[in-house]
Rosetta silent file (secondary structure, phi, psi, omega in degrees, C-alpha in Angstrom):
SEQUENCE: XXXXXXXXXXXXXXXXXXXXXXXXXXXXXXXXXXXXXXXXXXXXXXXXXXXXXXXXXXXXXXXXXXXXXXX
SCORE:     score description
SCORE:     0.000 S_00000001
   1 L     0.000  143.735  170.544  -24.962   -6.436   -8.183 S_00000001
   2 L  -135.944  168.449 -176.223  -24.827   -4.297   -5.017 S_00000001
   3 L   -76.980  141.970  164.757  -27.298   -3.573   -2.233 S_00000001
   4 H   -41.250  -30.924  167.663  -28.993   -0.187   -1.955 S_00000001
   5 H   -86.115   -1.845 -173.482  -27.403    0.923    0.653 S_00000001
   6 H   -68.980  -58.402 -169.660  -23.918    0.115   -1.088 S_00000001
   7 H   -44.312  -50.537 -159.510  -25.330    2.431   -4.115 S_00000001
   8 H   -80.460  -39.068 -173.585  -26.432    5.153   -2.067 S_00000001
   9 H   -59.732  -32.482 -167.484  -23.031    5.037    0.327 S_00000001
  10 H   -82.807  -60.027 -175.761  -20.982    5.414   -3.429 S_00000001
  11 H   -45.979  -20.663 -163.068  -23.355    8.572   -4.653 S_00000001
  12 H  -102.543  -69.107  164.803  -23.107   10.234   -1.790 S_00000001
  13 H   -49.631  -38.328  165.786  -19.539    9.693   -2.030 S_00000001
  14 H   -70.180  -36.678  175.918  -18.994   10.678   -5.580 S_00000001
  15 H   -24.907  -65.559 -124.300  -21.134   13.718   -4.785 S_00000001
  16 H   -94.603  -35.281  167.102  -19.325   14.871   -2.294 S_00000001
  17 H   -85.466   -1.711 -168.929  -15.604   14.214   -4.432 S_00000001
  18 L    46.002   84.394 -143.796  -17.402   15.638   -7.563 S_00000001
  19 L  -179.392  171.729  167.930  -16.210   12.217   -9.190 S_00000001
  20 L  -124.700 -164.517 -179.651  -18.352    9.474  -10.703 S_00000001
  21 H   -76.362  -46.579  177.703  -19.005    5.934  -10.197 S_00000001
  22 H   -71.879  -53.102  175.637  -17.010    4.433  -12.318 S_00000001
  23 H   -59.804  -11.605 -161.437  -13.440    6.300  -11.130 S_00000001
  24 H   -76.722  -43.634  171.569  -14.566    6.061   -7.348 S_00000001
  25 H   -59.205  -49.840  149.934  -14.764    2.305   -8.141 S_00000001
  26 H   -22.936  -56.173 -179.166  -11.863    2.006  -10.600 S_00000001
  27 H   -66.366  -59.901 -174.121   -9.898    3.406   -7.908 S_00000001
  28 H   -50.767  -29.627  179.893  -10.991    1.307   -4.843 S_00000001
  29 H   -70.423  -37.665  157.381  -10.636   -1.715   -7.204 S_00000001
  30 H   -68.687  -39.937  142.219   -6.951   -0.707   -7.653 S_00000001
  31 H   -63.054   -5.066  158.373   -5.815   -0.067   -4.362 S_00000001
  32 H   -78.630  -56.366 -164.229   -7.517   -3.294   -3.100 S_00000001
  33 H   -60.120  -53.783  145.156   -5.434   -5.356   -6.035 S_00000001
  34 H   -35.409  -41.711 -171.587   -1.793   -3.251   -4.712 S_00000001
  35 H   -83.465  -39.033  166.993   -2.895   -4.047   -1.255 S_00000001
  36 H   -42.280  -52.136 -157.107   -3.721   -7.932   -2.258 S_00000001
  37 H   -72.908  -42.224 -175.606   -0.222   -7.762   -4.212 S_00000001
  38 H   -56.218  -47.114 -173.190    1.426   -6.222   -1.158 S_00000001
  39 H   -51.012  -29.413 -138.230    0.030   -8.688    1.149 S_00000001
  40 H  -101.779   -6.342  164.221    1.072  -11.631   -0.989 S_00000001
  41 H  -102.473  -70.504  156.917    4.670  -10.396   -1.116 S_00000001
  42 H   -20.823  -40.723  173.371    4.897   -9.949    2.866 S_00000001
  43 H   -70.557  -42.124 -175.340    3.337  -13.539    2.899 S_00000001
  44 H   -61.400  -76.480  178.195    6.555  -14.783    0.532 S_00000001
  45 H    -4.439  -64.240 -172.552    8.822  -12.606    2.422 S_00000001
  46 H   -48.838  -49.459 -152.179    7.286  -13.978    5.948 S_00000001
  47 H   -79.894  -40.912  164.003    7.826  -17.638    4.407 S_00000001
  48 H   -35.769  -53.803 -178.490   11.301  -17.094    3.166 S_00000001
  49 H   -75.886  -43.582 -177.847   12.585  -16.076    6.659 S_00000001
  50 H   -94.864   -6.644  155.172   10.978  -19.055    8.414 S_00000001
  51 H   -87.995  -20.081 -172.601   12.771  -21.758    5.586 S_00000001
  52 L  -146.909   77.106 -152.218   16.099  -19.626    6.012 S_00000001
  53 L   -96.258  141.499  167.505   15.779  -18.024    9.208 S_00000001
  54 L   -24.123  164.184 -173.333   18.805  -15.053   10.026 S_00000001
  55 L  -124.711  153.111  178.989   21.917  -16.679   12.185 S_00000001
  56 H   -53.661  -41.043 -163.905   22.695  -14.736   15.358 S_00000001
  57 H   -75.085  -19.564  177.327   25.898  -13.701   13.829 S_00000001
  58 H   -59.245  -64.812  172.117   23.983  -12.096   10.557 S_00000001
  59 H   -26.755  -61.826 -156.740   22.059   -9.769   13.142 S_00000001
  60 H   -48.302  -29.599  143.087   25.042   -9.195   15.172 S_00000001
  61 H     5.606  -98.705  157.858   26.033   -8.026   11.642 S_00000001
  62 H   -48.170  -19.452  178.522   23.902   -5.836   11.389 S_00000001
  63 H  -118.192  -30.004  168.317   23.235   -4.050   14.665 S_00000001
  64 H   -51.496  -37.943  153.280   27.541   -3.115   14.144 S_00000001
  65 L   -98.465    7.779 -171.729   26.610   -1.087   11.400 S_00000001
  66 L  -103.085  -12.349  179.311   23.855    0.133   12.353 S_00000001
  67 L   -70.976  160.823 -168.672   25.068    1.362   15.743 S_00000001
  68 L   -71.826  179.460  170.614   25.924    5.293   16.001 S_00000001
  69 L   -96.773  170.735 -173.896   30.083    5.884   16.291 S_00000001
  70 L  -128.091  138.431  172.196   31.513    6.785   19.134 S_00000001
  71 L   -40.918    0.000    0.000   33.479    9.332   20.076 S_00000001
């Protein structure tokens, strides 16, 4: 169920994309479930790094290649 003003906010939006209800939802229902997936791999990611956090010398690593050469 959704509230009237929910209803009215999607028609007016499908209008307006010449679309219907069902893809305008279909979509937002899929790009919430990718953004849910994304978060929840950023959350491992996050958690990973604070059980096995980088060593100064891995950076240090790491900013040697990444600096430009020098002339």
């Amino acid at each position: 169920m959704m509230d009237e003003d929910l209803v009215q906010a999607i028609d007016l939006a499908v209008r307006r994309a010449r679309s219907n209800r069902s893809r305008l939802i279909r979509d937002a229902v899929q790009r919430h479930l990718a953004y849910l997936q994304q978060q929840q791999q950023e959350e491992a990611h996050r958690q990973g790094y604070e059980r096995h956090p980088q060593t100064v010398e891995e950076l240090e690593a790491w900013e040697r290649i990444q600096a430009w050469p020098k002339d």
